[in-house]
PyMOL Python script that loads the backbone (N, CA, C, O; Angstrom):
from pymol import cmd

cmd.read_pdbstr("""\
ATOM      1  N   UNK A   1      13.410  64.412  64.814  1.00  0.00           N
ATOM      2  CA  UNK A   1      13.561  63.355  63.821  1.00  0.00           C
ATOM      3  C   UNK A   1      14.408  63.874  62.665  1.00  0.00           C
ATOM      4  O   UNK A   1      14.017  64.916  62.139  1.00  0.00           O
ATOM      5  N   UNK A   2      15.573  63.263  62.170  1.00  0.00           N
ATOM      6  CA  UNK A   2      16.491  63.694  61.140  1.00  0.00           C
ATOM      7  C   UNK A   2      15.475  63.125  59.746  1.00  0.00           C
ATOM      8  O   UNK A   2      14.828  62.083  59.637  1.00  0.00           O
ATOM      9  N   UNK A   3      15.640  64.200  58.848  1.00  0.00           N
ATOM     10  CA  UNK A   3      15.071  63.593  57.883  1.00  0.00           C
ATOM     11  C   UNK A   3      16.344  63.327  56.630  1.00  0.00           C
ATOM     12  O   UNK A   3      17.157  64.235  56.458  1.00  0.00           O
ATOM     13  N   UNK A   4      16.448  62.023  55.778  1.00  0.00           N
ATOM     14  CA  UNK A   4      17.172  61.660  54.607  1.00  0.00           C
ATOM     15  C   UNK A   4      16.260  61.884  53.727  1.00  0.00           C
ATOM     16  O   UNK A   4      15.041  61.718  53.686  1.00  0.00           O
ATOM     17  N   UNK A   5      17.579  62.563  52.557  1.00  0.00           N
ATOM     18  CA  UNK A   5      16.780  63.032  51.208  1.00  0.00           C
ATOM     19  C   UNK A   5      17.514  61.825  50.604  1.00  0.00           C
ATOM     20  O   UNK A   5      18.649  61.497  50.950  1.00  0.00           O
ATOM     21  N   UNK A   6      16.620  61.050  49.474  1.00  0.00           N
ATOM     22  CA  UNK A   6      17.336  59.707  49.466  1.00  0.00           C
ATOM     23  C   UNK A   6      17.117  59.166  47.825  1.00  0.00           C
ATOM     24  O   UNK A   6      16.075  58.879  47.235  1.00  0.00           O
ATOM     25  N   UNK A   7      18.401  59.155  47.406  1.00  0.00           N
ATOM     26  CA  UNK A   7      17.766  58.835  45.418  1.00  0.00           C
ATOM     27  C   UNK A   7      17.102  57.831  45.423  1.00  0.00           C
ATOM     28  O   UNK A   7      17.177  56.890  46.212  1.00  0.00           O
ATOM     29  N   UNK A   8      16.042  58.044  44.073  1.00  0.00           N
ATOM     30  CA  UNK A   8      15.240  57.076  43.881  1.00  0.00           C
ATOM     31  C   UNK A   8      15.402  57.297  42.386  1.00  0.00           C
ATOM     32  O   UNK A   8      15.409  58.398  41.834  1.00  0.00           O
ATOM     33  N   UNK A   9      15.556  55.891  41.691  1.00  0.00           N
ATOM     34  CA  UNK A   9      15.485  55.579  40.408  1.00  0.00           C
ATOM     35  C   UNK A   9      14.147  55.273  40.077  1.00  0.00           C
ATOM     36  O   UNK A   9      13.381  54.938  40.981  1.00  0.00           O
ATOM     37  N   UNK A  10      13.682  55.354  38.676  1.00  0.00           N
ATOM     38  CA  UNK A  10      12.189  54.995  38.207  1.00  0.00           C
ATOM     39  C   UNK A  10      12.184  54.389  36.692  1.00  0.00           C
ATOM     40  O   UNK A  10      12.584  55.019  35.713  1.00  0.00           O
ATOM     41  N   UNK A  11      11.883  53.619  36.675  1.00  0.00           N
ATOM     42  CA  UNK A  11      11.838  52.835  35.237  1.00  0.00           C
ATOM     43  C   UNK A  11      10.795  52.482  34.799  1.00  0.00           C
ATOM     44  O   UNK A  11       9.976  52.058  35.614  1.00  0.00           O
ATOM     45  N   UNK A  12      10.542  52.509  33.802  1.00  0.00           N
ATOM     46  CA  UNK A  12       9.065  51.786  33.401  1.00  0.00           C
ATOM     47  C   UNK A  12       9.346  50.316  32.401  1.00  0.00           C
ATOM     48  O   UNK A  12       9.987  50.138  31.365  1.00  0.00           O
ATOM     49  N   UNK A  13       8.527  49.406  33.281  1.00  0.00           N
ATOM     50  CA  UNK A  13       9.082  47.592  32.537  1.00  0.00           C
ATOM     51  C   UNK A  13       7.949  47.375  31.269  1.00  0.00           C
ATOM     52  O   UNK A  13       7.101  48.075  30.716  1.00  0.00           O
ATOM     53  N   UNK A  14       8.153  46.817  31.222  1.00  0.00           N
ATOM     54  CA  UNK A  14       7.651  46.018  29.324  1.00  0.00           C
ATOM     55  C   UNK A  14       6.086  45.862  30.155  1.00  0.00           C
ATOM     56  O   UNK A  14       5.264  46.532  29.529  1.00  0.00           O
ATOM     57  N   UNK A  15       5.795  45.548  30.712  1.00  0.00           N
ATOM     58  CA  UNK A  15       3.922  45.303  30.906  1.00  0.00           C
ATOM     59  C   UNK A  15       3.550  46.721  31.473  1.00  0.00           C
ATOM     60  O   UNK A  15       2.322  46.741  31.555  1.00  0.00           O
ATOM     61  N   UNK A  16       4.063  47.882  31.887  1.00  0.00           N
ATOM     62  CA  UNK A  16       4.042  49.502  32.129  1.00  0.00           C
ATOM     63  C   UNK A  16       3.694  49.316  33.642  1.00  0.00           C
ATOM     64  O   UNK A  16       2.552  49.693  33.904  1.00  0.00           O
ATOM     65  N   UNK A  17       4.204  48.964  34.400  1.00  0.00           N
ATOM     66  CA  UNK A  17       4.335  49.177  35.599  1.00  0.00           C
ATOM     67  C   UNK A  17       5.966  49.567  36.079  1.00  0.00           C
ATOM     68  O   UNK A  17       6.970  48.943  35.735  1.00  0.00           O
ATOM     69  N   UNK A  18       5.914  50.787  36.975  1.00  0.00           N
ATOM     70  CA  UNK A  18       6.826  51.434  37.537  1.00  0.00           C
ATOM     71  C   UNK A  18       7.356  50.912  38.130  1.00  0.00           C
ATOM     72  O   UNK A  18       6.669  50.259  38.916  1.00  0.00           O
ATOM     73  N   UNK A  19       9.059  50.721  38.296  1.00  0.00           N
ATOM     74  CA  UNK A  19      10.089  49.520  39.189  1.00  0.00           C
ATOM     75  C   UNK A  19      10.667  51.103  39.577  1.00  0.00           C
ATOM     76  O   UNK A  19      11.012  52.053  38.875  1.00  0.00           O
ATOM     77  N   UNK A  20      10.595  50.901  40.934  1.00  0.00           N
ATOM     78  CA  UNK A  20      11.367  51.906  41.640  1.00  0.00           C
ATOM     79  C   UNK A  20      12.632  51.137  42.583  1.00  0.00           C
ATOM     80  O   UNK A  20      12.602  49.989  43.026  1.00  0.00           O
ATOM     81  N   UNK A  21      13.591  52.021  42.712  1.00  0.00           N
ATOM     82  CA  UNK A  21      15.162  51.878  43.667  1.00  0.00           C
ATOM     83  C   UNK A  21      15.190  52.646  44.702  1.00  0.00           C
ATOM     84  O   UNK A  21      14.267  53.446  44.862  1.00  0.00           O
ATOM     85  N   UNK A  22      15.817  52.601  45.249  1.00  0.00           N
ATOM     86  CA  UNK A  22      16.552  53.070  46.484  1.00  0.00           C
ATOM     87  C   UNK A  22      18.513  52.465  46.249  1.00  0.00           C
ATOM     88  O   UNK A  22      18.898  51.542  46.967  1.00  0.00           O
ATOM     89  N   UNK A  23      19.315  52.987  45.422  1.00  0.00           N
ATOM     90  CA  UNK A  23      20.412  52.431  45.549  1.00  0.00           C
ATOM     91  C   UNK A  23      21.241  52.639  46.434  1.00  0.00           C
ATOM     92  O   UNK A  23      22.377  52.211  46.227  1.00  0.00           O
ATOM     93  N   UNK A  24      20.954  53.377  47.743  1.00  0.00           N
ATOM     94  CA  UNK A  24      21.915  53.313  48.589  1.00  0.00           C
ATOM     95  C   UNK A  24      21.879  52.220  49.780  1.00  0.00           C
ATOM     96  O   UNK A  24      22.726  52.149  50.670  1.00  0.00           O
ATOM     97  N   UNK A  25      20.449  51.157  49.603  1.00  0.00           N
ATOM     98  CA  UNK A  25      20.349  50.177  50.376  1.00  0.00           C
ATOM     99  C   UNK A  25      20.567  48.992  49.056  1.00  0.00           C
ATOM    100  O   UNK A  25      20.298  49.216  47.876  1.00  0.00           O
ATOM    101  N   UNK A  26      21.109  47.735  49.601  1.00  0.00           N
ATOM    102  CA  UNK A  26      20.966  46.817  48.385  1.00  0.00           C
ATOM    103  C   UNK A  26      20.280  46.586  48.719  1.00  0.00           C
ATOM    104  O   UNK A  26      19.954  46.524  49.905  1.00  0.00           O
ATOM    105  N   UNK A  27      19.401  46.202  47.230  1.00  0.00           N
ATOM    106  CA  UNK A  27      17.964  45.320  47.415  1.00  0.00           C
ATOM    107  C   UNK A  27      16.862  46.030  47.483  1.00  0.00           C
ATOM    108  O   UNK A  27      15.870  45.334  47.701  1.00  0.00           O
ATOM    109  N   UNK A  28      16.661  47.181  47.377  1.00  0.00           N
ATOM    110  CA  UNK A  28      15.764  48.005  47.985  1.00  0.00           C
ATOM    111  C   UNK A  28      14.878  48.223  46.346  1.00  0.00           C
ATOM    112  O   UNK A  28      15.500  48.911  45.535  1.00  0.00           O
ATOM    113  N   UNK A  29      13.920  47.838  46.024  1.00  0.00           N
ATOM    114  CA  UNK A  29      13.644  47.682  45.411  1.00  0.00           C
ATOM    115  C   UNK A  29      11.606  47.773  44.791  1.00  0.00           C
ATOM    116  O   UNK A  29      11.309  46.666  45.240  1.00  0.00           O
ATOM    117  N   UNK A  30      10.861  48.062  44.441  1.00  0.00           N
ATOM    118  CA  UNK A  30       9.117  47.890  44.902  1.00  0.00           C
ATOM    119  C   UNK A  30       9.059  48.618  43.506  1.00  0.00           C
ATOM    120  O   UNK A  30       9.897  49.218  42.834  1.00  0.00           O
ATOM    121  N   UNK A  31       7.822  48.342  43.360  1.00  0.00           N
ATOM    122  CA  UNK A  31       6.646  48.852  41.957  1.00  0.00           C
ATOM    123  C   UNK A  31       5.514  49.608  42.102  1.00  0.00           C
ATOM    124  O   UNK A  31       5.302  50.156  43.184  1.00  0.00           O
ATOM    125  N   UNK A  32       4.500  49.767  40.878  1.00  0.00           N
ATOM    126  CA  UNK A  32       3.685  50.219  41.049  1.00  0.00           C
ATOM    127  C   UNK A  32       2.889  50.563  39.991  1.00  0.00           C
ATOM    128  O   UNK A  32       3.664  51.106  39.204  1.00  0.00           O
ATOM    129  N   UNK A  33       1.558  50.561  39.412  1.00  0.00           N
ATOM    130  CA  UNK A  33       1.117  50.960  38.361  1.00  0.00           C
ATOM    131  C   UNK A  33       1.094  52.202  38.003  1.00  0.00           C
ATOM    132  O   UNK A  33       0.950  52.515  36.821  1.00  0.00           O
ATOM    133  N   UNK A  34       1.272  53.351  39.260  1.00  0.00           N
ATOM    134  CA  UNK A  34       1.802  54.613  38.871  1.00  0.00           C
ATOM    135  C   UNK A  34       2.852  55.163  39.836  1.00  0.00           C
ATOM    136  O   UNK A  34       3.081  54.690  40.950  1.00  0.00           O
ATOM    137  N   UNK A  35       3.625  56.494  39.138  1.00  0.00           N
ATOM    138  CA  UNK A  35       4.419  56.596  39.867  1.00  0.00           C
ATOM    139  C   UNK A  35       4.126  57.315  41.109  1.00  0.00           C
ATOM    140  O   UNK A  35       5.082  57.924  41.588  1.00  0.00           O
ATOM    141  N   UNK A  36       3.084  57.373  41.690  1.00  0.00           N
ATOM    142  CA  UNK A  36       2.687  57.430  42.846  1.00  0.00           C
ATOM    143  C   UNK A  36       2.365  56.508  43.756  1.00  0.00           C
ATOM    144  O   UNK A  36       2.598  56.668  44.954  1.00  0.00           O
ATOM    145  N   UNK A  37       1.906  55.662  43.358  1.00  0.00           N
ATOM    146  CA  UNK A  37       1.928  54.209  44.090  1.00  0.00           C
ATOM    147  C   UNK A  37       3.040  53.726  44.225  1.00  0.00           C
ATOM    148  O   UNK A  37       3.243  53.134  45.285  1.00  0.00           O
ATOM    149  N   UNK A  38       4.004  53.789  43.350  1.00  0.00           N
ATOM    150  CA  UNK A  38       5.577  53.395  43.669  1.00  0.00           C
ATOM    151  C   UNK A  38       6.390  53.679  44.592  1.00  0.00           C
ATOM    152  O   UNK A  38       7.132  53.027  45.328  1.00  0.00           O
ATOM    153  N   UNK A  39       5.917  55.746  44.316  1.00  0.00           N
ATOM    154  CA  UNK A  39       6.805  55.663  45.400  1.00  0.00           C
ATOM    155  C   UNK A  39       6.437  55.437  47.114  1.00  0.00           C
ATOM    156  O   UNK A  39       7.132  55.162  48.092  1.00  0.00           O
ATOM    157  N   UNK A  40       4.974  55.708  46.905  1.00  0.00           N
ATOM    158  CA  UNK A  40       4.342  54.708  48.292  1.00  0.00           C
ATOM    159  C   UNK A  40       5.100  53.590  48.699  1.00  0.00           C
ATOM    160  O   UNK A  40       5.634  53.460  49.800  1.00  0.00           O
ATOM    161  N   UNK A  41       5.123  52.856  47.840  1.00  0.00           N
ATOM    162  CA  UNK A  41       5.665  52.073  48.090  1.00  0.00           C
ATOM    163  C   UNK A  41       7.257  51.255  48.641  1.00  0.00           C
ATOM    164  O   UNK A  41       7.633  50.272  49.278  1.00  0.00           O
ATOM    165  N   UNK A  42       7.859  52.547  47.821  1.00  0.00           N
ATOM    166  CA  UNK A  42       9.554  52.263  48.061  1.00  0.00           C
ATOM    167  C   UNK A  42       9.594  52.882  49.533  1.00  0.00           C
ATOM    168  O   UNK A  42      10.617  52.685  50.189  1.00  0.00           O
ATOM    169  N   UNK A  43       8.661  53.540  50.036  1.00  0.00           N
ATOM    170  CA  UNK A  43       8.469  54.278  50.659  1.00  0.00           C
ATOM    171  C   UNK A  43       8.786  52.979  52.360  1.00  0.00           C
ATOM    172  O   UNK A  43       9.606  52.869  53.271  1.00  0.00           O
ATOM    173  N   UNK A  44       7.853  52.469  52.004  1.00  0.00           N
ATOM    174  CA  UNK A  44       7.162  51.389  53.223  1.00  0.00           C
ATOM    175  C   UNK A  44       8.912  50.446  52.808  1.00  0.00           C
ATOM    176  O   UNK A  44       9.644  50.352  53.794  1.00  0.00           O
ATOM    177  N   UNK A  45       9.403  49.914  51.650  1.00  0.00           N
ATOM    178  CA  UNK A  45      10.796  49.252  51.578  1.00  0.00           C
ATOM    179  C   UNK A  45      11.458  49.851  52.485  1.00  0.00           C
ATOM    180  O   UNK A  45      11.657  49.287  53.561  1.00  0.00           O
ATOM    181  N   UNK A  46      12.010  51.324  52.187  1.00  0.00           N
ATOM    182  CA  UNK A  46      13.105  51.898  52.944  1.00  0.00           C
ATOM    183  C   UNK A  46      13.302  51.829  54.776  1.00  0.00           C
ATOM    184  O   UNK A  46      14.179  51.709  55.631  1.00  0.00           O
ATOM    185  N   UNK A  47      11.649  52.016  54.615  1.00  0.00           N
ATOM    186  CA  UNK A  47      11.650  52.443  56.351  1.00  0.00           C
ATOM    187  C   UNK A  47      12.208  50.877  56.752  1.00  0.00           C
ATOM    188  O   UNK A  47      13.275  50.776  57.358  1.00  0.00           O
ATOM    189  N   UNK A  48      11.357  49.560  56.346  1.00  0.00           N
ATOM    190  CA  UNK A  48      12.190  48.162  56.385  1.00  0.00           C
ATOM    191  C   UNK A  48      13.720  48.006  56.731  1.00  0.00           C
ATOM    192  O   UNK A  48      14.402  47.565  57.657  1.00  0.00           O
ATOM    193  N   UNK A  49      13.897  48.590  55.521  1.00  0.00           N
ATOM    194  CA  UNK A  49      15.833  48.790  55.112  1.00  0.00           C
ATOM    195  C   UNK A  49      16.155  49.825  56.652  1.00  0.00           C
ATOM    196  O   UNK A  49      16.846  49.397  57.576  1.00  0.00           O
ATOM    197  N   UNK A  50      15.704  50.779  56.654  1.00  0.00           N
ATOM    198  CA  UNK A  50      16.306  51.995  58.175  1.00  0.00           C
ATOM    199  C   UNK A  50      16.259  50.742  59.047  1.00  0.00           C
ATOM    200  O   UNK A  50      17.359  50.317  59.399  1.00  0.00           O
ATOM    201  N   UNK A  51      14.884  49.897  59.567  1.00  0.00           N
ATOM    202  CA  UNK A  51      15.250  49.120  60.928  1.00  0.00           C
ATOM    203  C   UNK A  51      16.268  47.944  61.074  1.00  0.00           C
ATOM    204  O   UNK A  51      16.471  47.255  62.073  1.00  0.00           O
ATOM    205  N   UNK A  52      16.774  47.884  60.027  1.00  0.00           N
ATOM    206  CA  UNK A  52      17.888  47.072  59.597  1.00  0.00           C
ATOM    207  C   UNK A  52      19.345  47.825  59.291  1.00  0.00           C
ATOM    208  O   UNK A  52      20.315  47.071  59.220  1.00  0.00           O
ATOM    209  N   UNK A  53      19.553  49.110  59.122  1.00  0.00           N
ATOM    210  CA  UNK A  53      20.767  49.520  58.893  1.00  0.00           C
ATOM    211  C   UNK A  53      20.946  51.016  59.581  1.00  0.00           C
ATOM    212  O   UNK A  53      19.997  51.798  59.644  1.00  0.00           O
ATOM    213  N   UNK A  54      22.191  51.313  60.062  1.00  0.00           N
ATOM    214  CA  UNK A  54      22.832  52.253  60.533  1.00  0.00           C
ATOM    215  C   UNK A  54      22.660  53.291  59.267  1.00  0.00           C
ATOM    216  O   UNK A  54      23.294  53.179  58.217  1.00  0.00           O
ATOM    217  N   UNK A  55      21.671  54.345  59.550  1.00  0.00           N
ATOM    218  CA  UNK A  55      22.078  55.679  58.800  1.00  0.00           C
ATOM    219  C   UNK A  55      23.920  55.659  58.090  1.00  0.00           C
ATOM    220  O   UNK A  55      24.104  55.677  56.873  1.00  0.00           O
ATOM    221  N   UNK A  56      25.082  55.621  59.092  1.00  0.00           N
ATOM    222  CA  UNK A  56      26.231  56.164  58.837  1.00  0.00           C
ATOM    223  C   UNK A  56      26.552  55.111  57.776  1.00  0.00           C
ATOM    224  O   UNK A  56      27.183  55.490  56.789  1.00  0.00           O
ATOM    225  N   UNK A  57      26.229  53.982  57.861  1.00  0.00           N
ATOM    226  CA  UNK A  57      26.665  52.645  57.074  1.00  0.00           C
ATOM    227  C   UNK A  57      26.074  52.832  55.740  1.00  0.00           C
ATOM    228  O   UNK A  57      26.496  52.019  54.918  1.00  0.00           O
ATOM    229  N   UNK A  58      25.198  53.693  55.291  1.00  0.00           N
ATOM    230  CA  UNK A  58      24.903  53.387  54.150  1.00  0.00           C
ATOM    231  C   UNK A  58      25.438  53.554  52.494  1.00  0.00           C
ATOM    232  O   UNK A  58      26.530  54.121  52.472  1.00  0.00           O
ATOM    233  N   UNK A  59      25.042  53.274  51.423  1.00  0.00           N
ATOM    234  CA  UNK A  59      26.083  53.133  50.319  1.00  0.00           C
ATOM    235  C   UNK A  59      25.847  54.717  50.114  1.00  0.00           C
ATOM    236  O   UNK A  59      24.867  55.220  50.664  1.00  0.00           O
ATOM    237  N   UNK A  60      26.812  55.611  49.252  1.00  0.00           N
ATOM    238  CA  UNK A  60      26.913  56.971  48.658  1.00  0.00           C
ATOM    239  C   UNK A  60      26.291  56.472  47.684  1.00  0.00           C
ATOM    240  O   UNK A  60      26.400  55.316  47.275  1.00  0.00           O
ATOM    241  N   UNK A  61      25.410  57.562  47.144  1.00  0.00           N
ATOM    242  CA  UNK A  61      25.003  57.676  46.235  1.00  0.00           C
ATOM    243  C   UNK A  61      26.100  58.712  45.360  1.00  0.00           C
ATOM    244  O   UNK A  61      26.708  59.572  45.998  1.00  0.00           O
ATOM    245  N   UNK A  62      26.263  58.605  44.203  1.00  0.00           N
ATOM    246  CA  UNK A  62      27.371  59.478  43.576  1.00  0.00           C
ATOM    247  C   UNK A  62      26.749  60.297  42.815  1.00  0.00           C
ATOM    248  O   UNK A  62      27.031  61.495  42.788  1.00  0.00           O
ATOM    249  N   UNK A  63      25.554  59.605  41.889  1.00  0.00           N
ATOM    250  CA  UNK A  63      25.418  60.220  41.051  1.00  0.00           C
ATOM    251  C   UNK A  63      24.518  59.655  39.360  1.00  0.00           C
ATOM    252  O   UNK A  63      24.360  58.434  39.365  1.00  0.00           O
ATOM    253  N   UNK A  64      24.216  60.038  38.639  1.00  0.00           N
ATOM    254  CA  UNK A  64      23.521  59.148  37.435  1.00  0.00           C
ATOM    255  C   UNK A  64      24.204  59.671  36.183  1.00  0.00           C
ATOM    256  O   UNK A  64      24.374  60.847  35.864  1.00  0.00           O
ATOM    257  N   UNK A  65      24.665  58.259  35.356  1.00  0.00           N
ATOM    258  CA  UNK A  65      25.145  58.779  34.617  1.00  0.00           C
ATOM    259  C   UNK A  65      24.791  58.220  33.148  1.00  0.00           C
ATOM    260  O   UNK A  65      24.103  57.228  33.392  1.00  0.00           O
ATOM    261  N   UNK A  66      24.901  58.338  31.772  1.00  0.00           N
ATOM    262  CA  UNK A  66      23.959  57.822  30.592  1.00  0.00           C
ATOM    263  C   UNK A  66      25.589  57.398  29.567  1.00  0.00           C
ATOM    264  O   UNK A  66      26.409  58.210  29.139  1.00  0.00           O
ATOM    265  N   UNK A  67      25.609  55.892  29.426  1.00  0.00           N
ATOM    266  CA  UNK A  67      26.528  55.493  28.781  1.00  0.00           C
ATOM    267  C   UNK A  67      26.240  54.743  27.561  1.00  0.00           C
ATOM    268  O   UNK A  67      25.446  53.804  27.610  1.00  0.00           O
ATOM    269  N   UNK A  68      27.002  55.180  26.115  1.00  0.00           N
ATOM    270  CA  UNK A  68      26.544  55.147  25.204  1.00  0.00           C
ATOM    271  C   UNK A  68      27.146  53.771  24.644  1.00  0.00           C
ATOM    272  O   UNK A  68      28.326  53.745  24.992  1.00  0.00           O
ATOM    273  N   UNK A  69      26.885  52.843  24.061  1.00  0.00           N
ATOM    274  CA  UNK A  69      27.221  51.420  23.733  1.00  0.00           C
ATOM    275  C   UNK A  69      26.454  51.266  22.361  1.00  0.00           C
ATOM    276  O   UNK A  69      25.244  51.378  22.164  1.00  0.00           O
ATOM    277  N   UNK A  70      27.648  50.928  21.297  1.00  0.00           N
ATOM    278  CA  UNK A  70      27.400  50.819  19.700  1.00  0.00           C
ATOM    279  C   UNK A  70      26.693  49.168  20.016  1.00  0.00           C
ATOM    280  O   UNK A  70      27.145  48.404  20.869  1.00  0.00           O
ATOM    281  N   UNK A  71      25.284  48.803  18.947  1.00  0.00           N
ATOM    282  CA  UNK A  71      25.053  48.071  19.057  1.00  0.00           C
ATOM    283  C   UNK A  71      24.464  47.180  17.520  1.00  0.00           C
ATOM    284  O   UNK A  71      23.436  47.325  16.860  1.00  0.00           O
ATOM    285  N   UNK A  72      25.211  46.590  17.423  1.00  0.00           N
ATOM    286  CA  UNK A  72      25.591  45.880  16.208  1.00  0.00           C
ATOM    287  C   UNK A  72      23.559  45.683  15.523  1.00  0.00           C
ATOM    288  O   UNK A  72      22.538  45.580  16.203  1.00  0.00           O
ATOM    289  N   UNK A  73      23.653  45.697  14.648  1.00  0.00           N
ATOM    290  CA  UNK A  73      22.322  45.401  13.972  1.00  0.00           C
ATOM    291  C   UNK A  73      22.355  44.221  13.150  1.00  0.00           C
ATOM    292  O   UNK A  73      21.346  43.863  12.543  1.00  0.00           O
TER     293      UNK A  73
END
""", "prot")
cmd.dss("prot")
cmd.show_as("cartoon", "prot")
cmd.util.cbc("prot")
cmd.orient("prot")
C-alpha cells in the first residue's frame, strides 16, 4: 500500500470549532470540536476524495504563505 503525506490546513471559526482542508482535492473539506476529531475526520473526506480521483491527477500543493494587506480603520 503506497502511503500520501498530504497538507492539511486548520483554522479555528468564530463558535471554536476546527475547519480542516485537504487542498490538493477541491472541496475537501470537515470539522471538529478538537483538533483531533478533525483530523479524524478529514481523514474519512480524503479516503472519499482517493475513490474518486487518480493519485497522479491530483492538485500540487506548493506551499503556505502569510500576506500582509493595510486595512483602513
Amino acid at each position: 500500500m503506497e502511503k500520501l503525506h498530504l497538507p492539511i490546513i486548520i483554522e479555528l471559526d468564530e463558535d471554536g470549532y476546527y475547519i480542516v482542508s485537504c487542498p490538493v482535492f477541491k472541496g475537501c473539506h470537515s470539522y471538529g470540536e478538537t483538533i483531533d476529531e478533525a483530523l479524524e475526520n478529514i481523514k474519512e473526506v480524503i479516503e472519499m476524495c482517493l475513490e474518486e480521483t487518480n493519485v497522479k491527477e491530483l492538485n500540487k500543493f506548493v506551499g503556505f504563505r502569510e500576506l500582509e494587506i493595510a486595512q483602513n480603520a
